[in-house]
C-alpha positions in Angstrom: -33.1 30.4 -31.5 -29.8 31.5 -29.7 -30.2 28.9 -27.4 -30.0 26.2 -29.2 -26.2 26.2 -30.3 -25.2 26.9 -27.0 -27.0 23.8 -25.9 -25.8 21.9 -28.7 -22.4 22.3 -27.8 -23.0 20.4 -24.1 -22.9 17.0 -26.2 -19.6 15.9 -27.7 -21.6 13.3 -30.3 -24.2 12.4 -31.4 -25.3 9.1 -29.6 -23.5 6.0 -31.8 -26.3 3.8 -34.3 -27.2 0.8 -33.2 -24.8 -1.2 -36.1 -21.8 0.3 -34.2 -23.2 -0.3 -30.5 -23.4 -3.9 -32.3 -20.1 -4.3 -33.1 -18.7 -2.7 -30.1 -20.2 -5.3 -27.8 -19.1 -7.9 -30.3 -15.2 -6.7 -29.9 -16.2 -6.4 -25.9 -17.6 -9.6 -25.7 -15.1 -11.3 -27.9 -12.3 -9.9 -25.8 -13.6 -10.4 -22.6 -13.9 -14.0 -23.4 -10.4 -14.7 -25.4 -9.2 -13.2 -21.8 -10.7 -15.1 -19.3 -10.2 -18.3 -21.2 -6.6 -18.3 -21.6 -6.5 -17.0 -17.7 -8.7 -20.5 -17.3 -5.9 -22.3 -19.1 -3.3 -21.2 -17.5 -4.8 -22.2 -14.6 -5.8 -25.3 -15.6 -1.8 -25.5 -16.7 -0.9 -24.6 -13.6 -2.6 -27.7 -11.6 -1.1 -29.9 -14.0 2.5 -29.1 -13.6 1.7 -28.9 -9.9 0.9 -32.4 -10.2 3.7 -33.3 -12.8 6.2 -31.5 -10.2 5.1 -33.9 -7.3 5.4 -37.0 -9.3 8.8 -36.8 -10.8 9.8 -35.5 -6.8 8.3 -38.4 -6.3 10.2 -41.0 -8.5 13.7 -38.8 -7.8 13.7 -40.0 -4.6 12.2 -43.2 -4.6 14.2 -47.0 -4.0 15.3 -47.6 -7.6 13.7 -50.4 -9.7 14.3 -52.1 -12.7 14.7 -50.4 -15.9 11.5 -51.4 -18.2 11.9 -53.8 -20.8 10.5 -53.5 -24.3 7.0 -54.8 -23.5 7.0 -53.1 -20.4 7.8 -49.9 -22.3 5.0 -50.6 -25.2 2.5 -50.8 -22.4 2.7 -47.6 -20.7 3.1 -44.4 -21.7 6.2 -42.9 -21.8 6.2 -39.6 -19.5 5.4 -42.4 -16.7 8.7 -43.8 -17.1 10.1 -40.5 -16.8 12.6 -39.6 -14.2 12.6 -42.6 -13.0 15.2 -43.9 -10.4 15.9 -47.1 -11.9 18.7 -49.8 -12.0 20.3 -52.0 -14.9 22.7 -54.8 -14.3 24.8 -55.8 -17.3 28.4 -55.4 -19.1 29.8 -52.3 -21.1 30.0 -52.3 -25.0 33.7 -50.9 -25.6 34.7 -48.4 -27.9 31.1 -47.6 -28.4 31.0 -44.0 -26.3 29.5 -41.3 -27.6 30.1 -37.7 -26.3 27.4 -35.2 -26.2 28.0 -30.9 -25.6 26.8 -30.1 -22.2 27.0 -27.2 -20.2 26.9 -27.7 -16.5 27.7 -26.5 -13.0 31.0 -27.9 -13.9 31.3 -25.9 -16.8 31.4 -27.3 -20.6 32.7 -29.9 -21.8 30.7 -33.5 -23.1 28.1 -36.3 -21.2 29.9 -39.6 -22.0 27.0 -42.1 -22.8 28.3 -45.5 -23.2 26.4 -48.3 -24.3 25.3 -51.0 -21.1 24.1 -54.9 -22.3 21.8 -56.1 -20.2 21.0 -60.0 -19.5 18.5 -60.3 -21.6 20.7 -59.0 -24.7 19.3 -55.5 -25.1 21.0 -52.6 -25.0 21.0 -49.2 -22.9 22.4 -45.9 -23.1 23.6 -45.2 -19.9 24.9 -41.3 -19.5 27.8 -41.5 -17.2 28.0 -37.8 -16.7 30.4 -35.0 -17.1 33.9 -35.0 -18.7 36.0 -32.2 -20.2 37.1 -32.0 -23.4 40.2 -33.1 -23.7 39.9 -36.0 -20.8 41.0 -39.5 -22.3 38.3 -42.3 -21.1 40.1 -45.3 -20.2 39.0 -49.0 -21.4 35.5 -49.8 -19.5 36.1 -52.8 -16.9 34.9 -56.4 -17.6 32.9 -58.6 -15.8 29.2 -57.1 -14.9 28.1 -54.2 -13.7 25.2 -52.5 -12.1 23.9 -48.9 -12.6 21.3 -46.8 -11.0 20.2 -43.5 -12.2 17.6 -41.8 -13.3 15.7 -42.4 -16.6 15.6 -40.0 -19.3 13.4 -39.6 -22.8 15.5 -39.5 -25.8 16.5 -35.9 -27.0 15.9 -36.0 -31.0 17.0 -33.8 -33.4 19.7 -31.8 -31.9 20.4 -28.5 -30.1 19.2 -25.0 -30.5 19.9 -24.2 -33.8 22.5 -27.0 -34.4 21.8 -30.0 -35.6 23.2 -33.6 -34.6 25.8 -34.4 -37.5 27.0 -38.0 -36.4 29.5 -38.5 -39.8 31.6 -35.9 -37.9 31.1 -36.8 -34.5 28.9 -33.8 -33.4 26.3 -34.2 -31.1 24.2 -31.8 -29.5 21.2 -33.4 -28.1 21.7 -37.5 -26.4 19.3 -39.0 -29.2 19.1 -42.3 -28.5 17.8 -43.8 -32.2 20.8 -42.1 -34.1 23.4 -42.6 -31.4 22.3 -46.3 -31.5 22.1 -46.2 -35.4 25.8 -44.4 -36.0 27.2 -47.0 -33.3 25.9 -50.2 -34.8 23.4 -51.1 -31.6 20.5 -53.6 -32.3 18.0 -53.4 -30.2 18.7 -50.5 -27.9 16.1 -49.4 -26.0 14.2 -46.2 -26.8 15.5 -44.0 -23.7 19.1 -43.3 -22.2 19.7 -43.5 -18.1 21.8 -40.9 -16.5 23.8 -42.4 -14.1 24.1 -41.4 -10.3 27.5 -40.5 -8.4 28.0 -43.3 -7.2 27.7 -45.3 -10.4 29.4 -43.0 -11.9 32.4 -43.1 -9.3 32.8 -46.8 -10.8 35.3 -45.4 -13.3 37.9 -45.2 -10.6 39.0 -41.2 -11.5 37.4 -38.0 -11.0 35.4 -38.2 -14.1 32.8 -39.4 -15.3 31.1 -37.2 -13.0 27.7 -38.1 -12.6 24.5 -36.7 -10.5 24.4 -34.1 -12.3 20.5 -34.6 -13.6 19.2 -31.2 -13.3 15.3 -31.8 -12.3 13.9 -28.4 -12.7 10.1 -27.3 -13.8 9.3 -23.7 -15.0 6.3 -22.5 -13.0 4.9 -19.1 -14.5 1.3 -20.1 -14.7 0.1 -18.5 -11.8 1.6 -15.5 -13.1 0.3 -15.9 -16.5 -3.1 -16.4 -15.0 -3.2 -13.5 -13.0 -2.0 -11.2 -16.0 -5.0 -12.7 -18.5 -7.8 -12.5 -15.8 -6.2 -8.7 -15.0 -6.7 -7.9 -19.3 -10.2 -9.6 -18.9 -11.1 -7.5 -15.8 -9.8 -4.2 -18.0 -11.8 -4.8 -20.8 -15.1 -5.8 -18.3 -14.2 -2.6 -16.8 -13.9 -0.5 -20.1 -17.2 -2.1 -21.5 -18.7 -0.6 -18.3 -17.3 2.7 -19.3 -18.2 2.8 -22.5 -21.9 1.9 -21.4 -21.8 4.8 -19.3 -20.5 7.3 -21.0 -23.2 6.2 -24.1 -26.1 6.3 -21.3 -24.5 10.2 -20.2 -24.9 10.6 -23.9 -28.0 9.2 -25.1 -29.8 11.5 -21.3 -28.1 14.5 -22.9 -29.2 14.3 -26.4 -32.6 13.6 -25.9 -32.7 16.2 -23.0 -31.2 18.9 -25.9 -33.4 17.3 -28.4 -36.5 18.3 -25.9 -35.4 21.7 -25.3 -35.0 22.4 -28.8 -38.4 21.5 -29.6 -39.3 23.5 -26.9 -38.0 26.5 -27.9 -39.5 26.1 -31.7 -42.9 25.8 -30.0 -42.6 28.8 -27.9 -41.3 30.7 -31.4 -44.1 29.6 -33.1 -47.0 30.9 -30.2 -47.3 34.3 -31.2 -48.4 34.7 -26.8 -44.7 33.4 -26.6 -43.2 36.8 -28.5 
């Protein structure tokens, strides 16, 4: 039958068995999904932090109000608080400042957060802003004072990679709770304020400088979006391939298969010789 090899040699494979077809559209299917659903998340991720953005732009720039209290603060959940413009009214805690690393438009040096008493006898930590490192902070003033700025969550634990040691004076991150422990403050509440400018400007010198809250959001989620719906959409698109290509296939076979048989028959008819 010289036909047939020639024939044969059309088709590249043999058409795949159903167990492999099976897992193939299992890998397929698994993919597509994994794809789509994270480009769903990110989506979903991306409405949210529209949302959170307008919020805090919100509070920025809104009058200032009084910082919460501790019942207050037990009865609502602590992102509202958030970047908060608020204002405290009280008198400094001397010899009680702590300085923190910062890095800032300024350049580096230390955030000097100095303990605040309020009326009611608690205590804040109120982040006056930027100082150098060698600046000297004179004596806080007496009397009261008032402070607006905006308020911060605590920052536990420490830097990247370093870790608060407070025995040795070497803070990374402003965490309230050990700040509050090392210095000896009862009943300081769990969040820190950073002071405006103009609070700031109290000090009577060119530092502390304050205002320096840096209110910034990363935003990639559209872009993460798009790139897990474009992976979903290539493996839709090489599912459709595949199914193609294994149709092409599956024509060609049985087409060979037919001529094949077709050629036995005529080479068994002895009319056919």
């Amino acid at each position: 039958m010289p036909g047939t090899g020639q024939r044969g040699d059309d088709v590249p494979r043999s058409p795949r068995g159903p167990f492999a077809l099976a897992l193939l559209a299992i890998a397929f299917a698994c993919g597509l999904a994994l794809f789509a659903s994270l480009g769903a998340w990110q989506v979903q991720r991306l409405h949210w932090k529209q949302d959170l953005i307008a919020r805090v732009d919100a509070r920025v720039h809104a009058e200032p109000v009084a910082a919460p209290d501790a019942a207050r603060w037990a009865a609502t959940p602590a992102r509202d608080h958030e970047y908060r413009r608020v204002r405290l009214r009280g008198e400094w805690i001397a010899g009680a400042d702590t300085r923190v690393q910062a890095v800032t438009e300024a350049g580096a040096g230390r955030w000097l957060l100095r303990p605040l008493r309020r009326d009611d006898g608690s205590v804040v930590l109120v982040n006056l802003g930027y100082v150098p490192e060698d600046w000297q902070a004179p004596a806080p003033a007496n009397g009261p004072v008032e402070v607006t700025g905006l308020l911060r969550l605590t920052e536990p634990g420490g830097g990247f990679l370093r870790d608060n040691v407070p025995a040795q004076e070497r803070w990374y991150s402003r965490d309230v709770a050990a700040i509050a422990a090392h210095r000896g403050l009862a009943g300081a509440a769990p969040y820190f304020v950073d002071a405006d400018a103009a609070s700031a400007a109290q000090a009577g010198s060119p530092w502390p400088r304050g205002g320096l809250t840096v209110v910034r959001f990363r935003d990639n989620h559209l872009g993460y979006a798009l790139t897990w719906f474009a992976l979903a959409l290539l493996v839709a698109g090489g599912a459709w391939r595949f199914a193609l290509e294994e149709v092409r296939i599956r024509r060609r076979w049985r087409s060979n298969r037919a001529t094949e048989a077709n050629d036995a028959a005529d080479g068994d008819n002895p009319r056919a010789r």
